[in-house]
N, C-alpha and C positions, 0 to 999 in steps of 0.2 A: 504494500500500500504506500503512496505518496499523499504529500499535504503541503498545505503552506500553510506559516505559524505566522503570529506578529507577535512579537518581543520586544520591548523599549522602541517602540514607534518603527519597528523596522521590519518587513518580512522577508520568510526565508521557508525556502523550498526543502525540504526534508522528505527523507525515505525511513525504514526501518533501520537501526544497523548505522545510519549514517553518521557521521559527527559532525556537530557545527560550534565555528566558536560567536558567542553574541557577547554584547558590553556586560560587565560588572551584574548578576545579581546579587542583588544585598540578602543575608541571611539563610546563604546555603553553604555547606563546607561540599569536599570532593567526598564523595561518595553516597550522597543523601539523594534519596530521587523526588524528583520536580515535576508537577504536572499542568500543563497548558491548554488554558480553555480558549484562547480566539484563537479560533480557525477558521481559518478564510476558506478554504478548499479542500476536500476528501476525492480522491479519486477524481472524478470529473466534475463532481457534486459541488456546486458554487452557494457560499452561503448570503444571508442578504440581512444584516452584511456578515454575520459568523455564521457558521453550520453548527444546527443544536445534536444536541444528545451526542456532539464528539468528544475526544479525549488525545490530546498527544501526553506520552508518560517516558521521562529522561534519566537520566543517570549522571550527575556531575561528575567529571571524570578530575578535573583542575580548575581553579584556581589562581590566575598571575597576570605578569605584563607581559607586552607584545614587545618587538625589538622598540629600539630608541627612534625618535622620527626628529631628523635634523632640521631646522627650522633657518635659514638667511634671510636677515632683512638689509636691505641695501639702497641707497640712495644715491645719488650719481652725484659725483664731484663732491663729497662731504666724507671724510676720512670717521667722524665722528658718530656716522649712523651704522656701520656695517658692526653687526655682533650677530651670531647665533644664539640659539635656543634650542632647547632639546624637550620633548614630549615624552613619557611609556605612558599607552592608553593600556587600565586593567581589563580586563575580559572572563567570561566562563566559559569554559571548553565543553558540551551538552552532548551525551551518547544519545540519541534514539531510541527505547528499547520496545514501544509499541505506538501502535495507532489504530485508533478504534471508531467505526463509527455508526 
């Protein structure tokens, strides 16, 4: 079975089995399972706007940051504006483990 989830304002197409990583959730460690009620889409089955009586059910696998993301700001002819920044966005790494609907 396939779906598409929305998670912190974002959707994402999942299968059984599959892993995705989505921003930070708050209040779960790795190993605890997580379960997702807006769903957009079951199989072909379009919701309006969630599909009722479904269920996505996951597995936190981690917990952590993503590489460093370099950040340059630069101005032309000013020796005083050029400095970098650096970003790590956290994330949750999310197993698949069913989809029901």
């Amino acid at each position: 079975m396939n779906a598409v989830i929305k998670i912190g304002g974002k959707q994402y197409y999942v299968t059984e089995g599959s892993e995705i990583f989505v921003e930070k959730v708050e209040g779960v460690e790795a190993g605890n399972e997580v379960e997702f009620n807006e769903i957009l889409m079951v199989n072909s089955k379009v919701g309006n706007p969630y599909v009722t009586n479904a269920k996505v059910l996951g597995e936190v696998i981690k917990n952590g940051k993503q590489r460093k993301i370099k950040i340059f700001k630069y101005k032309n002819k000013t020796t005083s504006s050029r400095r970098t920044q650096g970003h790590r966005q956290p994330y949750t790494k999310i197993k698949i483990t069913k989809i029901s609907a």
